[in-house]
C-alpha positions as CSV (number, residue, x, y, z in Angstrom):
1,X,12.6,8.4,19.4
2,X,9.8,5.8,18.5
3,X,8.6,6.3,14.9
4,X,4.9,6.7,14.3
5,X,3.3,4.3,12.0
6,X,0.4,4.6,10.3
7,X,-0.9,2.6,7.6
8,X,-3.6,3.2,4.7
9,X,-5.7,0.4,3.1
10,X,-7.6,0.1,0.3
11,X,-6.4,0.9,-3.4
12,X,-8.7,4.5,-3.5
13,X,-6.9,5.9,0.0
14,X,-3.5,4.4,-1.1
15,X,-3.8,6.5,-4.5
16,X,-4.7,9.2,-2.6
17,X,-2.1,8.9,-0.5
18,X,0.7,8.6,-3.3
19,X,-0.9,11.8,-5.4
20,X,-1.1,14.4,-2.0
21,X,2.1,13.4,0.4
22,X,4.0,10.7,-1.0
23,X,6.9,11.9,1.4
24,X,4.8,10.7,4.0
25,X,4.9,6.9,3.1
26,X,7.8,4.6,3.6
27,X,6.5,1.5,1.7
28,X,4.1,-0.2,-0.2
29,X,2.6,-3.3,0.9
30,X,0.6,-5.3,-2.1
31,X,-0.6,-8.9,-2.2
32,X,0.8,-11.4,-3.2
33,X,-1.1,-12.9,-6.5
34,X,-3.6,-10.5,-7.1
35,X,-3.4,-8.8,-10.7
36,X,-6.6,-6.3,-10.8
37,X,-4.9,-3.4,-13.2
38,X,-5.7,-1.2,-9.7
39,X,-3.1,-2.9,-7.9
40,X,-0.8,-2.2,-10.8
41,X,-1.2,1.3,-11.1
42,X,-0.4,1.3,-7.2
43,X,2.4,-0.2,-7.5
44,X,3.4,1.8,-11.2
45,X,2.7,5.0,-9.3
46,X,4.8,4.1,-6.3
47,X,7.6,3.3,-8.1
48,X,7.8,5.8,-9.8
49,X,7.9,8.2,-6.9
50,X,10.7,6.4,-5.9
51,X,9.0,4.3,-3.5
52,X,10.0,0.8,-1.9
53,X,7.1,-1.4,-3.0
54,X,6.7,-4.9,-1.1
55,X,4.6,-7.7,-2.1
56,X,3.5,-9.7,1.0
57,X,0.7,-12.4,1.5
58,X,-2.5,-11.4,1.6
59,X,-2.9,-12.6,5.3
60,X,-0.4,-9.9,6.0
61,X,-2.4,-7.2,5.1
62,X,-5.2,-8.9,6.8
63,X,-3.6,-8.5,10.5
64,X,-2.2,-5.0,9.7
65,X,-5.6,-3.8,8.5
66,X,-7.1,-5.7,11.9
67,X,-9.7,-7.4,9.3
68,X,-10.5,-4.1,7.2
69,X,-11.1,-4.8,3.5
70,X,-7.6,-3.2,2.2
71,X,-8.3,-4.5,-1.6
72,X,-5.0,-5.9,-1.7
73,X,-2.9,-3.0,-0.6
C-alpha cells in the first residue's frame, strides 16, 4: 500500500497542525540556519509531542513547497 504524503508549510499551518492532529504528522522539516523564536517553538512543540524534527536546507523546503513561502518549515 503507497503511503499518502502531504505536507504543510508555513510556521502558522504547521502550529496548527501540531495543536489539532499531531498523530497525523510524521516529521518536522525546519531550515537549516534560521533562528526566528517561531521556528523554535515549532520545533519545542514537536518535540515535545514526541515528534522526529529534521533540520534540512532551506532549498529543501523550497522544492517540497514547489516555491510556496513555507517560513522555514
Amino acid at each position: 500500500m503507497d503511503e499518502e504524503r502531504n505536507f504543510f508549510f508555513g510556521i502558522n499551518p504547521v502550529l496548527e497542525k501540531l495543536r489539532a492532529s499531531p498523530r497525523e504528522i510524521s516529521e518536522v522539516l525546519i531550515a537549516k540556519g534560521l533562528s526566528a523564536p517561531a521556528l523554535r517553538g515549532v520545533d519545542v512543540q514537536a518535540r515535545r509531542l514526541g515528534l522526529r524534527v529534521k533540520y534540512v536546507p532551506a532549498q529543501t523546503l523550497d522544492r517540497l513547497s514547489r516555491g510556496e513561502r513555507h517560513q522555514g518549515v
